[in-house]
PyMOL Python script that loads the backbone (N, CA, C, O; Angstrom):
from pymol import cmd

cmd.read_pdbstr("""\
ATOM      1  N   UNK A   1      -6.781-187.117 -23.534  1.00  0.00           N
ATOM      2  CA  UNK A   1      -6.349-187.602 -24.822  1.00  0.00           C
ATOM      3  C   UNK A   1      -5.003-188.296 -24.655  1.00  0.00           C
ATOM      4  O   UNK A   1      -4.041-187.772 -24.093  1.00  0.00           O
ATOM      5  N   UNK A   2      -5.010-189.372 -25.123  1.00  0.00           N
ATOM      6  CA  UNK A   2      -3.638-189.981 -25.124  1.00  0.00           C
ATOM      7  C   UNK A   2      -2.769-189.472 -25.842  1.00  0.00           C
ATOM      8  O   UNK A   2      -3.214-188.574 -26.556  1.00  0.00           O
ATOM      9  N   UNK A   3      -0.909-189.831 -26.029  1.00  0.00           N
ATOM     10  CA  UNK A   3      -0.448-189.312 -27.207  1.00  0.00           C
ATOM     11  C   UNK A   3      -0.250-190.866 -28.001  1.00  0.00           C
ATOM     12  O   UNK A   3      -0.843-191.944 -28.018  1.00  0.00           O
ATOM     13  N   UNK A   4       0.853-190.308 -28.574  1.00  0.00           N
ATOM     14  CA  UNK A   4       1.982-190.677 -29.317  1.00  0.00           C
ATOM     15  C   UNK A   4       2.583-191.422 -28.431  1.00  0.00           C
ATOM     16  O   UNK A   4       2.526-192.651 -28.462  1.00  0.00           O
ATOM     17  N   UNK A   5       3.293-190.674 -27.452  1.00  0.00           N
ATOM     18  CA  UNK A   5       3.962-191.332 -26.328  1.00  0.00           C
ATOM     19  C   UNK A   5       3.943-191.104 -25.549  1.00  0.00           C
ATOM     20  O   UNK A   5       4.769-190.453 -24.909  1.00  0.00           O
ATOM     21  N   UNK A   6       2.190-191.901 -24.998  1.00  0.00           N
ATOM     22  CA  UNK A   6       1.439-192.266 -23.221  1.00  0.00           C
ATOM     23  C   UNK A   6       0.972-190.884 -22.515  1.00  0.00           C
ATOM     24  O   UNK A   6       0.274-190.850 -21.502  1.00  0.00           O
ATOM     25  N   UNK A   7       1.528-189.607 -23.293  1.00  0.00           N
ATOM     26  CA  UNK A   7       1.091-189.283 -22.176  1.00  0.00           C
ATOM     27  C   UNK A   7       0.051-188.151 -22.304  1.00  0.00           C
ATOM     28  O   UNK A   7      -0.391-187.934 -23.432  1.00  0.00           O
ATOM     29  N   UNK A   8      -0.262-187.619 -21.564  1.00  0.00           N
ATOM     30  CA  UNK A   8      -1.558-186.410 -21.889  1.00  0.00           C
ATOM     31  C   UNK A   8      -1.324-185.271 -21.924  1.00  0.00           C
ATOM     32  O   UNK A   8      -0.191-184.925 -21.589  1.00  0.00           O
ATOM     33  N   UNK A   9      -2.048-184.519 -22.233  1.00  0.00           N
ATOM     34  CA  UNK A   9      -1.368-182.916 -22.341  1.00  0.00           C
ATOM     35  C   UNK A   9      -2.490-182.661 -21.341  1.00  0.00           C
ATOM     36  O   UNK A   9      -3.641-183.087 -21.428  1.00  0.00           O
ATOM     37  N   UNK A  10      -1.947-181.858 -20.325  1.00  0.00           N
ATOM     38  CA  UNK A  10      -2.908-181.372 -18.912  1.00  0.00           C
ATOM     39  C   UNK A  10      -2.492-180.270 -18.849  1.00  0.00           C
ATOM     40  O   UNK A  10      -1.378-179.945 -19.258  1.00  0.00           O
ATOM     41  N   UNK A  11      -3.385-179.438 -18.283  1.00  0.00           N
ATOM     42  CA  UNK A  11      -2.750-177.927 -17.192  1.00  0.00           C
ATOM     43  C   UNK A  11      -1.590-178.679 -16.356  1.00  0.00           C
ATOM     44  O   UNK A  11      -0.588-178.509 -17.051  1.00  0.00           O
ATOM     45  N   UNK A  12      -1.439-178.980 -15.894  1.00  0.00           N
ATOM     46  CA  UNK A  12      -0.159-179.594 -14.885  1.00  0.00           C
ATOM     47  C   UNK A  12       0.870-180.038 -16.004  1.00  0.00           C
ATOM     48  O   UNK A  12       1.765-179.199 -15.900  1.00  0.00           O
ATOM     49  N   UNK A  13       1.184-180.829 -16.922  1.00  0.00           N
ATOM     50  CA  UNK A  13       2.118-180.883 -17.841  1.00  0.00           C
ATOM     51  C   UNK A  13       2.748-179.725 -18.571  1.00  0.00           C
ATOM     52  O   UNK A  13       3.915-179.636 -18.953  1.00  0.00           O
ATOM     53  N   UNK A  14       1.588-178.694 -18.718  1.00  0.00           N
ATOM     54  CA  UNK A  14       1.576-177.353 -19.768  1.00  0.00           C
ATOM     55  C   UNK A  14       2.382-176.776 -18.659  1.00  0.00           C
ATOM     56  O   UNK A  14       3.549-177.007 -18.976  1.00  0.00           O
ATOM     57  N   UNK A  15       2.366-176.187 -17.596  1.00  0.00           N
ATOM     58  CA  UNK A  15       3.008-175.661 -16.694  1.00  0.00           C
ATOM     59  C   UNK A  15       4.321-176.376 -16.314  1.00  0.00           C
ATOM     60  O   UNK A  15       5.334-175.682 -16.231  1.00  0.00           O
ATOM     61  N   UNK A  16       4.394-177.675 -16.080  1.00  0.00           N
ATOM     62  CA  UNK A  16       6.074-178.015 -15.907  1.00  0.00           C
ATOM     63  C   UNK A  16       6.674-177.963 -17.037  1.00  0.00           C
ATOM     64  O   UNK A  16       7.874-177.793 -16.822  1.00  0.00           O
ATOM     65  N   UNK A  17       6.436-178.027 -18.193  1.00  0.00           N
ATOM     66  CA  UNK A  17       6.901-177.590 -19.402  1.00  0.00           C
ATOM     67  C   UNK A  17       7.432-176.504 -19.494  1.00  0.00           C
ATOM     68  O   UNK A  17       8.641-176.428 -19.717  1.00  0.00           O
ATOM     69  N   UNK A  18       6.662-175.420 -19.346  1.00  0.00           N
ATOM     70  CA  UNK A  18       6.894-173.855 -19.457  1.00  0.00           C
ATOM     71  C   UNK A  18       7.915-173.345 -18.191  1.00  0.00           C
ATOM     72  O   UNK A  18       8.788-172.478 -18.242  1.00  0.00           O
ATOM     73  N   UNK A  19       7.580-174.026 -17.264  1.00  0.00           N
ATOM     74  CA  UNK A  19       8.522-174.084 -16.051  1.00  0.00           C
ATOM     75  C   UNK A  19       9.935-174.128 -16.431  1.00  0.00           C
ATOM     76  O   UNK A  19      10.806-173.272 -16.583  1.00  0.00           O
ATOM     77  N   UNK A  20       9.869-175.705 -16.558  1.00  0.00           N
ATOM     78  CA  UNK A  20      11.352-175.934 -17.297  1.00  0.00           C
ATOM     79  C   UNK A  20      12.503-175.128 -18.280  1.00  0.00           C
ATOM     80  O   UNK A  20      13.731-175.049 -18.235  1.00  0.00           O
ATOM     81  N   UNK A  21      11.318-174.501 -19.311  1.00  0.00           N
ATOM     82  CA  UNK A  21      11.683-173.725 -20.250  1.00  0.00           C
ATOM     83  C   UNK A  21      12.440-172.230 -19.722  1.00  0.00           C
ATOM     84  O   UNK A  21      13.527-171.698 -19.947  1.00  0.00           O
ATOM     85  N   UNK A  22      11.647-172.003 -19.185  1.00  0.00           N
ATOM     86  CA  UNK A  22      12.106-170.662 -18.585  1.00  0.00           C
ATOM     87  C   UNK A  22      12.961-170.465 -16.974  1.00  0.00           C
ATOM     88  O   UNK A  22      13.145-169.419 -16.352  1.00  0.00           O
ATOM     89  N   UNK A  23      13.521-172.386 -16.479  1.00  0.00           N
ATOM     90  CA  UNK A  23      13.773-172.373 -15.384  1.00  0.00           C
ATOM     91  C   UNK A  23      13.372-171.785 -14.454  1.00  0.00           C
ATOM     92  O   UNK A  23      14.147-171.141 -13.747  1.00  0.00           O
ATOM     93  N   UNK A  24      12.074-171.849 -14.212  1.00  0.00           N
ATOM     94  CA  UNK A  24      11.142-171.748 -12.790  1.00  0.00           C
ATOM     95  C   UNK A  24      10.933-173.048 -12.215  1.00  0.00           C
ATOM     96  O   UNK A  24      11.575-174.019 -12.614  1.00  0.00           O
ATOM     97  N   UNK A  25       9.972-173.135 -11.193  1.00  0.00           N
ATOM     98  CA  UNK A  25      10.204-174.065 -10.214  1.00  0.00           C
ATOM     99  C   UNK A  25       8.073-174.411 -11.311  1.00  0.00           C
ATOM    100  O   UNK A  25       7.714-173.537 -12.100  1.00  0.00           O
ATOM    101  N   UNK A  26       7.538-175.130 -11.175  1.00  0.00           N
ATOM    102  CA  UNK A  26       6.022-175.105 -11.877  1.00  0.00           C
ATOM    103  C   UNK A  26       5.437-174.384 -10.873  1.00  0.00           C
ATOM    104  O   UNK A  26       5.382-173.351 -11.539  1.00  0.00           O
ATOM    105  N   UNK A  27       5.029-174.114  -9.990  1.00  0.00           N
ATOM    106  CA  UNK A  27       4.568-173.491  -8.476  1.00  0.00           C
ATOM    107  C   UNK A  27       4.455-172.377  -8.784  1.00  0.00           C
ATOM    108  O   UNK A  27       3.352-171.851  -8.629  1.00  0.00           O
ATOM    109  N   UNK A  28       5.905-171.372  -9.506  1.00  0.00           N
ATOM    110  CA  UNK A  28       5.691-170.533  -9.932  1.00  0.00           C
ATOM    111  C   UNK A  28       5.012-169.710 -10.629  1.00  0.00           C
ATOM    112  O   UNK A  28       4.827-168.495 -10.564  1.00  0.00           O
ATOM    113  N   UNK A  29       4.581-170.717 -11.463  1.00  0.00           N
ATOM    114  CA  UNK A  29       3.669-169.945 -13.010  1.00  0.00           C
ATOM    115  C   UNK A  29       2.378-170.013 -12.523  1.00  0.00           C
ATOM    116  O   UNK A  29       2.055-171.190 -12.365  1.00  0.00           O
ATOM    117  N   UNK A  30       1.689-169.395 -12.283  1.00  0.00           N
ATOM    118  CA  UNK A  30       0.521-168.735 -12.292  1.00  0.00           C
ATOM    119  C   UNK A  30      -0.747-168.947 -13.224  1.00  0.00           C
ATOM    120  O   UNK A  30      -0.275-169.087 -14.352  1.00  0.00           O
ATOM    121  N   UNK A  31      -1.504-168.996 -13.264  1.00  0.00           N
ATOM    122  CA  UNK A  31      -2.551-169.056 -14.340  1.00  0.00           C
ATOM    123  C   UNK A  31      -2.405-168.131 -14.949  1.00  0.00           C
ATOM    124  O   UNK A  31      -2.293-168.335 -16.158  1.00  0.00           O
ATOM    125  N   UNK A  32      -2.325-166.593 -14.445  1.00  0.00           N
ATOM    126  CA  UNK A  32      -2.848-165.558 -15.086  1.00  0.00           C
ATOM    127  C   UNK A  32      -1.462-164.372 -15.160  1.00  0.00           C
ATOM    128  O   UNK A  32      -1.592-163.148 -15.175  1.00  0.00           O
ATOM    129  N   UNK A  33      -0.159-165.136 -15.198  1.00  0.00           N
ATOM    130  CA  UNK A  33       1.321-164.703 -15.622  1.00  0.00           C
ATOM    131  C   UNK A  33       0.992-164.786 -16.811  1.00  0.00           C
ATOM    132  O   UNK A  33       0.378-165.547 -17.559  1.00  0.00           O
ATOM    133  N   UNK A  34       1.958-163.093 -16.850  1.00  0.00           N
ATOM    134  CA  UNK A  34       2.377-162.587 -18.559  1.00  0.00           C
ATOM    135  C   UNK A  34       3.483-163.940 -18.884  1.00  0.00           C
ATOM    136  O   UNK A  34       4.551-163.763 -18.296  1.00  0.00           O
ATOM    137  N   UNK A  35       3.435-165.244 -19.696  1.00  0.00           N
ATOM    138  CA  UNK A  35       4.665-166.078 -20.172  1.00  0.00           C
ATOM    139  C   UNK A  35       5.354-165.034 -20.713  1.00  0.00           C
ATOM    140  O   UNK A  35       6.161-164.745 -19.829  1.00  0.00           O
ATOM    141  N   UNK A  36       5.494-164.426 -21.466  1.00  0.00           N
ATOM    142  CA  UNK A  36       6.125-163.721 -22.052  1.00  0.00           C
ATOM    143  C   UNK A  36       7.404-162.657 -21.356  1.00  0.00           C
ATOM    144  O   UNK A  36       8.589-162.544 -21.671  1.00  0.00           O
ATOM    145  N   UNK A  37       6.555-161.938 -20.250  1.00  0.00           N
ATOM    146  CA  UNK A  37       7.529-161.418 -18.874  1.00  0.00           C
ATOM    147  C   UNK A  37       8.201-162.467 -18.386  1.00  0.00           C
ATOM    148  O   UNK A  37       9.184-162.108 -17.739  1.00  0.00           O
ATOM    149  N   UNK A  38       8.051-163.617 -18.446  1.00  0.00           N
ATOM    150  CA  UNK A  38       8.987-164.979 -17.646  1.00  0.00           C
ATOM    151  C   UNK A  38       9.966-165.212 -18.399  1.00  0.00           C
ATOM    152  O   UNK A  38      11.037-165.539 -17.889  1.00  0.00           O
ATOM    153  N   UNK A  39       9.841-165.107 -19.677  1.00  0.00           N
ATOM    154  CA  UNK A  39      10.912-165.137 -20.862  1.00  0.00           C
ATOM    155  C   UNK A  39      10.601-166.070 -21.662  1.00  0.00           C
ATOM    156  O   UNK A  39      11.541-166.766 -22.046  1.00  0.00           O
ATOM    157  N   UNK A  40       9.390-166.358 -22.110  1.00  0.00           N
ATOM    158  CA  UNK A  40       9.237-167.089 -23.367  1.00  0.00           C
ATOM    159  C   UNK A  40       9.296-165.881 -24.616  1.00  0.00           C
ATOM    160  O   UNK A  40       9.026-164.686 -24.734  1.00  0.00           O
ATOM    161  N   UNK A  41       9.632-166.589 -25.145  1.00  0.00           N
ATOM    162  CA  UNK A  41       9.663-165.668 -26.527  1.00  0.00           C
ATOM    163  C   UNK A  41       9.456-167.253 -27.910  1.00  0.00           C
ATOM    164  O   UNK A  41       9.283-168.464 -27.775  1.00  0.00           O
ATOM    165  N   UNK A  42       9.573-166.500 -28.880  1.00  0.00           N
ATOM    166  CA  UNK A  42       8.945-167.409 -30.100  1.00  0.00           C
ATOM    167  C   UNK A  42       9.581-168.347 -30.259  1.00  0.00           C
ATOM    168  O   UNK A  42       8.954-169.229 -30.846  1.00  0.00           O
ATOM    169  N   UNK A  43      10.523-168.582 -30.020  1.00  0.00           N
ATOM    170  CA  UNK A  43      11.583-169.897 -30.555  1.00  0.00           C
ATOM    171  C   UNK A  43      11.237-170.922 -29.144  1.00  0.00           C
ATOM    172  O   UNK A  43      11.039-172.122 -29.333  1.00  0.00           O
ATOM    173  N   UNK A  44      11.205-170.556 -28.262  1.00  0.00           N
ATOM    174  CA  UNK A  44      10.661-171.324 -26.852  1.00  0.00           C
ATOM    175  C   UNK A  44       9.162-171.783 -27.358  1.00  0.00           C
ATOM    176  O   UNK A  44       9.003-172.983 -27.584  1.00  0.00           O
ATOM    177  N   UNK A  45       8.078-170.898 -27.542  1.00  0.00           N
ATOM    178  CA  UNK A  45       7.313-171.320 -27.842  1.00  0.00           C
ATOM    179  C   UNK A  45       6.710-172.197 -28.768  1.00  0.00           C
ATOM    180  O   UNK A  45       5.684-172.860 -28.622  1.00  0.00           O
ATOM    181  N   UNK A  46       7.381-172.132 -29.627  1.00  0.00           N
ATOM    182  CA  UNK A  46       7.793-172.910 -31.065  1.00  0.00           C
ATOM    183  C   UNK A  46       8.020-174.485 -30.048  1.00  0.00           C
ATOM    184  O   UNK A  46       7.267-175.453 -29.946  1.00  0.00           O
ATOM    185  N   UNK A  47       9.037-174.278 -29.569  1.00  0.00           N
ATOM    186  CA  UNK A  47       9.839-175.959 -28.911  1.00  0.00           C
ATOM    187  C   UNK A  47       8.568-176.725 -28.353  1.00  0.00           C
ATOM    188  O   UNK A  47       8.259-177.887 -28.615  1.00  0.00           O
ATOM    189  N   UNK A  48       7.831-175.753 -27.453  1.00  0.00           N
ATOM    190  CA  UNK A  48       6.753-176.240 -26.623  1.00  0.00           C
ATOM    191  C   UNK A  48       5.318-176.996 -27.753  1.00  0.00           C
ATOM    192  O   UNK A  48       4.822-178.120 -27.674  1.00  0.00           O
ATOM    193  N   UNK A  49       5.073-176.155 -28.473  1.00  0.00           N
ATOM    194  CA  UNK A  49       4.455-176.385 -29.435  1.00  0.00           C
ATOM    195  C   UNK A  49       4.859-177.786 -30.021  1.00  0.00           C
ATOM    196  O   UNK A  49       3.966-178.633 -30.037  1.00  0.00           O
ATOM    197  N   UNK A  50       5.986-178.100 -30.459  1.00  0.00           N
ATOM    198  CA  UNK A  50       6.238-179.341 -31.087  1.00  0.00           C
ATOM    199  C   UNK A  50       6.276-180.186 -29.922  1.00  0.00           C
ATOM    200  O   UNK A  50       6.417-181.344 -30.316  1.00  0.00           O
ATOM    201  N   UNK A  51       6.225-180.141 -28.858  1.00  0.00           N
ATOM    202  CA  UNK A  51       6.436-181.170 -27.530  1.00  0.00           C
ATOM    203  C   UNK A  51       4.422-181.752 -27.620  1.00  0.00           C
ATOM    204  O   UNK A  51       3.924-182.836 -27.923  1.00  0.00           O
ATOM    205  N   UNK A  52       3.922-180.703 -27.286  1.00  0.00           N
ATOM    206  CA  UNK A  52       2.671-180.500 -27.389  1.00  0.00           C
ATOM    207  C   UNK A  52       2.060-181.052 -28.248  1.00  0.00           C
ATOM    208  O   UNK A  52       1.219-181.896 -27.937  1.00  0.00           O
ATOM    209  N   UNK A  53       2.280-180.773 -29.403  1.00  0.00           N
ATOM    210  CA  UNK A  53       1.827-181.801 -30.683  1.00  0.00           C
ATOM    211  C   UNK A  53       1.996-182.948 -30.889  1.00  0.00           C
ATOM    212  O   UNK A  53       1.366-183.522 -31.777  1.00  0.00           O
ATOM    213  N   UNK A  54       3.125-183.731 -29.918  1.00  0.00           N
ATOM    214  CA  UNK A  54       2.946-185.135 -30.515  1.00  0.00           C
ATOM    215  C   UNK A  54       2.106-185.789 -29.795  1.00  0.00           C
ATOM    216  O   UNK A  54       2.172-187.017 -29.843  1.00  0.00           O
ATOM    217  N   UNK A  55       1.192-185.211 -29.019  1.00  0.00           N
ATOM    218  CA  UNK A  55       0.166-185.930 -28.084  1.00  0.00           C
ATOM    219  C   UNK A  55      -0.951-185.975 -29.527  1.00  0.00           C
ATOM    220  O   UNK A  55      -1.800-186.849 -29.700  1.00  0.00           O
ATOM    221  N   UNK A  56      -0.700-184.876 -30.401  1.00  0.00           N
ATOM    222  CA  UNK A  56      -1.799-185.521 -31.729  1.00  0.00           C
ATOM    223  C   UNK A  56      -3.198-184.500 -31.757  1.00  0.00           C
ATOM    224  O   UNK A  56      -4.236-184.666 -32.396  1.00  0.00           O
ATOM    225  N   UNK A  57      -2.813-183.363 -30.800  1.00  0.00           N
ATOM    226  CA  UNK A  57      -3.656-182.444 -30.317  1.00  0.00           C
ATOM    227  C   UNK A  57      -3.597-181.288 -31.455  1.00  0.00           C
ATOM    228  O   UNK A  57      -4.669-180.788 -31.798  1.00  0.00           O
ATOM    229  N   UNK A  58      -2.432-180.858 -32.036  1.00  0.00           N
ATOM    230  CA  UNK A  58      -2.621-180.401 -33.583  1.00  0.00           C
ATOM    231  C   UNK A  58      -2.800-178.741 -33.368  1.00  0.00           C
ATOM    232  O   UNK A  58      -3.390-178.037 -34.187  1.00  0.00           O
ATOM    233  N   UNK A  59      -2.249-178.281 -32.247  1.00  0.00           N
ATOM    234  CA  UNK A  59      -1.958-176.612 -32.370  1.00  0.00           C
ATOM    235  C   UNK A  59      -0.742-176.406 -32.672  1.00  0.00           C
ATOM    236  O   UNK A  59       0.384-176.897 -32.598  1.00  0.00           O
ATOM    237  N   UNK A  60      -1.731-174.900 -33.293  1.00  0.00           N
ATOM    238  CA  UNK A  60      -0.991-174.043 -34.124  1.00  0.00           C
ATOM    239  C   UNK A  60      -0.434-172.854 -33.360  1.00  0.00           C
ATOM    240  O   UNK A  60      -1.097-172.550 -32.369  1.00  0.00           O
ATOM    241  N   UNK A  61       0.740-172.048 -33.630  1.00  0.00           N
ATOM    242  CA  UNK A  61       1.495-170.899 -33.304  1.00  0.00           C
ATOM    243  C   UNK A  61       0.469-169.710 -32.898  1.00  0.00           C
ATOM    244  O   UNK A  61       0.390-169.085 -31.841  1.00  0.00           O
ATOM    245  N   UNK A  62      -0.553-169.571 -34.507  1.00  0.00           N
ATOM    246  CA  UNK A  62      -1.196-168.466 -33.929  1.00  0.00           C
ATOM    247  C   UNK A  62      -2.388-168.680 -32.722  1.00  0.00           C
ATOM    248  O   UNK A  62      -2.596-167.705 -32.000  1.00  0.00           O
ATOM    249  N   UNK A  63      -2.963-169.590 -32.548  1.00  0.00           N
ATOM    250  CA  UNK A  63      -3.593-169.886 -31.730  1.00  0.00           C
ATOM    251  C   UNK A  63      -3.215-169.508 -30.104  1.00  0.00           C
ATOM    252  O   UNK A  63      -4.033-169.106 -29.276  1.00  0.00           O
ATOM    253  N   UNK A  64      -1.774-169.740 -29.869  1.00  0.00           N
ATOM    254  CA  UNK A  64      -1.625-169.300 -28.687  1.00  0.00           C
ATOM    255  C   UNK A  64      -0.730-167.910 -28.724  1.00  0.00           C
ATOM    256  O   UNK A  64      -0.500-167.304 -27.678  1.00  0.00           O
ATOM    257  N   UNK A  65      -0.290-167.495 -29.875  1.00  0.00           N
ATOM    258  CA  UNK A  65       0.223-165.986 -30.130  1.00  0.00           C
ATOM    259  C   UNK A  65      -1.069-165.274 -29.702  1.00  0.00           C
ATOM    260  O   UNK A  65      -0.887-164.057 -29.707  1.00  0.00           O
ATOM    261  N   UNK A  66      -2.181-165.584 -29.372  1.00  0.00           N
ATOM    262  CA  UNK A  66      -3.285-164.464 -29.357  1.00  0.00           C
ATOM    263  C   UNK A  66      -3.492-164.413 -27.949  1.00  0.00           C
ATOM    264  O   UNK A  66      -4.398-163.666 -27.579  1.00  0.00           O
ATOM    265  N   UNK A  67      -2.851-165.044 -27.076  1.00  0.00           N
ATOM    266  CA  UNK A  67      -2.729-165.476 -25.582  1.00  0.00           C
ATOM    267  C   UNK A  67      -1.455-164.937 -24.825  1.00  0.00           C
ATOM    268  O   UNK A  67      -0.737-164.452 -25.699  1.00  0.00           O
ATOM    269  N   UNK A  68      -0.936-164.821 -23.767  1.00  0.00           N
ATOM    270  CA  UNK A  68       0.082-164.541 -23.423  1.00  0.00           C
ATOM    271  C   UNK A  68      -0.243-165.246 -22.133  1.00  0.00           C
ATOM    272  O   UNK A  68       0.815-164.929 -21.589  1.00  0.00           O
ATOM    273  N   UNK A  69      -1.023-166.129 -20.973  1.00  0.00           N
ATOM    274  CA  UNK A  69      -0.877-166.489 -19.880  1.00  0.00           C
ATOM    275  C   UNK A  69      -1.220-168.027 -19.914  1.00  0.00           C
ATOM    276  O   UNK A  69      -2.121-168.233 -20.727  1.00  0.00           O
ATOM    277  N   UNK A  70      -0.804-169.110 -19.317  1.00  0.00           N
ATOM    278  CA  UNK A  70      -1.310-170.561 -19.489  1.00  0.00           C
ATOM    279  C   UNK A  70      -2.727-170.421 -19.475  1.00  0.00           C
ATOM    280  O   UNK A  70      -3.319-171.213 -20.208  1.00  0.00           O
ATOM    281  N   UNK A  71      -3.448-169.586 -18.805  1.00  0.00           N
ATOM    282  CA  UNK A  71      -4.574-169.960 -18.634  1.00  0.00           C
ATOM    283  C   UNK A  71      -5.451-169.827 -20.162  1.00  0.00           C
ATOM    284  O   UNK A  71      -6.101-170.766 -20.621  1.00  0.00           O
ATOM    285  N   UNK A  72      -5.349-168.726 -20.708  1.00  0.00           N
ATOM    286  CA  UNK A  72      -5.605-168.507 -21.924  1.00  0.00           C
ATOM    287  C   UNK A  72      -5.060-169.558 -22.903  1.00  0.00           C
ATOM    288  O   UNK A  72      -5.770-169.959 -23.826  1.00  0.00           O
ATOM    289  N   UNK A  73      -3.485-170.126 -22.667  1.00  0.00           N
ATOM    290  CA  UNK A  73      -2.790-171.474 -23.076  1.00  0.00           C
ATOM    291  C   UNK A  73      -4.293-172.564 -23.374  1.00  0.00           C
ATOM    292  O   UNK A  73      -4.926-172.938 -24.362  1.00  0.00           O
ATOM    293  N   UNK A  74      -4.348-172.721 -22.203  1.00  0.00           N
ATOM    294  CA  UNK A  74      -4.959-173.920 -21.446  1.00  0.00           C
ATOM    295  C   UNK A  74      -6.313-173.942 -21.981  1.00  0.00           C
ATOM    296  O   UNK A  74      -6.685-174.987 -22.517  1.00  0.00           O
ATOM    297  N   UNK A  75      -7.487-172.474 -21.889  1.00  0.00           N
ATOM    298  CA  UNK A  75      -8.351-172.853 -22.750  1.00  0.00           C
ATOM    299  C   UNK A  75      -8.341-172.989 -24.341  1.00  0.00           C
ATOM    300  O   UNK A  75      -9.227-173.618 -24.920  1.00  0.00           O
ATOM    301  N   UNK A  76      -7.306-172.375 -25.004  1.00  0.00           N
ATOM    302  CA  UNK A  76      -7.507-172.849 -25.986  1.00  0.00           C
ATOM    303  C   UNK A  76      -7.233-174.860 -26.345  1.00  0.00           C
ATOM    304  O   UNK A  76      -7.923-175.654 -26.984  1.00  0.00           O
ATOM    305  N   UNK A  77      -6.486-174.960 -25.905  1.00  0.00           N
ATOM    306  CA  UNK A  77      -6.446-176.344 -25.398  1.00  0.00           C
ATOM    307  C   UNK A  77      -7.541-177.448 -25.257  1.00  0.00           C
ATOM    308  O   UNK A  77      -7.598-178.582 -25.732  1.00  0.00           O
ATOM    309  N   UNK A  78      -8.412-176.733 -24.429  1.00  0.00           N
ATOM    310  CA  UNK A  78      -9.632-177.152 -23.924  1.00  0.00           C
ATOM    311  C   UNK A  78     -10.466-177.474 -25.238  1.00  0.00           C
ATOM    312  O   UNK A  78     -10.874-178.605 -25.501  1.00  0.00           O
ATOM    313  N   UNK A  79     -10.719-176.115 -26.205  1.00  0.00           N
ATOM    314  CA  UNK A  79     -11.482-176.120 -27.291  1.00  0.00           C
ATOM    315  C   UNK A  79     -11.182-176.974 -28.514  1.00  0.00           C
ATOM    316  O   UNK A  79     -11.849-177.338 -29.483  1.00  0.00           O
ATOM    317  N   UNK A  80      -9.566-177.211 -27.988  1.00  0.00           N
ATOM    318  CA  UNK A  80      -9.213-177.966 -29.020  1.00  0.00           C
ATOM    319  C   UNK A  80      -9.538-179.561 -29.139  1.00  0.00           C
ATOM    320  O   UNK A  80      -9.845-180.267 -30.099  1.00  0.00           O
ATOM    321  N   UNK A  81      -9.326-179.842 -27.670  1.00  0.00           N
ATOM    322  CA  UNK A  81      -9.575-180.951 -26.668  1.00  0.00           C
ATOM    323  C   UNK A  81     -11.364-181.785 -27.403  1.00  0.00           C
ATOM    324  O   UNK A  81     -11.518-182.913 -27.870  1.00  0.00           O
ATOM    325  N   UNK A  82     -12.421-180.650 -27.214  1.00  0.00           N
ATOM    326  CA  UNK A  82     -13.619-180.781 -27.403  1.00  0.00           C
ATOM    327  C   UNK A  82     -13.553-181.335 -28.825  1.00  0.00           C
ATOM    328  O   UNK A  82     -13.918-182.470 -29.131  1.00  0.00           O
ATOM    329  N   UNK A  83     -12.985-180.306 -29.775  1.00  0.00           N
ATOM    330  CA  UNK A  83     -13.169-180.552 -31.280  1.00  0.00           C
ATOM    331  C   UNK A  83     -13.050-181.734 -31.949  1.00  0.00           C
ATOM    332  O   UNK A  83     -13.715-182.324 -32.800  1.00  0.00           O
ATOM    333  N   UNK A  84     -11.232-182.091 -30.876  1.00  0.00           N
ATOM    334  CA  UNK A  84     -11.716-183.622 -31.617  1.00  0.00           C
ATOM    335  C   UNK A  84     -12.379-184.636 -30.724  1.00  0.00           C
ATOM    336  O   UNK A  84     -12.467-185.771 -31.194  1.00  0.00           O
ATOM    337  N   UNK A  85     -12.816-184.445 -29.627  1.00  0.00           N
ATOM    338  CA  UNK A  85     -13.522-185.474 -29.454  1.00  0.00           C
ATOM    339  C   UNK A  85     -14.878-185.302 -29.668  1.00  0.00           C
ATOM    340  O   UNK A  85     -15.642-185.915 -28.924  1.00  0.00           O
ATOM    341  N   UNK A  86     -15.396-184.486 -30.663  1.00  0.00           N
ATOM    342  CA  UNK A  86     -16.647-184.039 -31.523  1.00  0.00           C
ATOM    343  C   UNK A  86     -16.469-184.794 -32.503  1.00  0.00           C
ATOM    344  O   UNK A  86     -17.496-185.317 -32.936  1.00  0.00           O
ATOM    345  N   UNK A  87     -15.484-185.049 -33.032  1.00  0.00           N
ATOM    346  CA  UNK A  87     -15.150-184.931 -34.438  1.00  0.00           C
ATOM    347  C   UNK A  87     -15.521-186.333 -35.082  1.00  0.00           C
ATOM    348  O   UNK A  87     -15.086-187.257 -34.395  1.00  0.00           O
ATOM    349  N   UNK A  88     -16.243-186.763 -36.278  1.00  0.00           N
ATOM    350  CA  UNK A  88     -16.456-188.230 -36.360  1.00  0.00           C
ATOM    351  C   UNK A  88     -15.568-189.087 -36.390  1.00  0.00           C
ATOM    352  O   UNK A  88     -15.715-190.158 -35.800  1.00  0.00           O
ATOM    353  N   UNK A  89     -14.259-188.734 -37.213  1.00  0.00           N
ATOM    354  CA  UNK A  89     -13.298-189.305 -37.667  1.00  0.00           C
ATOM    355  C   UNK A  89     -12.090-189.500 -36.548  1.00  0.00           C
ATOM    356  O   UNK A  89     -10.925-189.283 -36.880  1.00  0.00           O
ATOM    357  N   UNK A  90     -12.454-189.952 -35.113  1.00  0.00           N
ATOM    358  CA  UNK A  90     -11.659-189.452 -34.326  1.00  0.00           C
ATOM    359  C   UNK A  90     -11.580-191.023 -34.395  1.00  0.00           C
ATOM    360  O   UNK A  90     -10.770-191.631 -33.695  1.00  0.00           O
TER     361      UNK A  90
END
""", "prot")
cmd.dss("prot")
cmd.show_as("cartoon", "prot")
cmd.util.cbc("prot")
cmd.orient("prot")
């Protein structure tokens, strides 16, 4: 999916993001790391979220509050990914 501005939201973006956030190296984060043990907490997640959204992809807080590891991140992502390119009005 394209954004707003050029660029895509990937597993590889989602991870240097979260990287950044919590000053890790991306290498670090794991698929199946607690984010939360790394030190995200809600106001981080919040930031990421609005970074995330201007690709036009349109998640919400609770959606990944029900998750705690990228990978879980990432599929919801995925489903979201599908929906709109299901969607007629796309």
């Amino acid at each position: 999916m394209t954004t707003h501005t050029g660029e895509m939201l990937t597993l590889e973006r989602m991870r240097a993001d979260i990287a950044k956030m919590v000053h890790e190296d991306p290498e670090a984060i794991a698929l199946d790391d607690n984010l939360m043990d790394l030190g995200l907490d809600s106001m981080r997640v919040l930031n990421l979220l609005v970074r995330w959204n201007e690709t036009g992809i349109g998640l919400d807080f609770s959606e990944l509050a029900e998750h705690t590891t990228l990978q879980g991140w990432w599929e919801v992502v995925q489903r979201r990914l599908a929906q709109i390119q299901d969607s007629p009005t796309r």
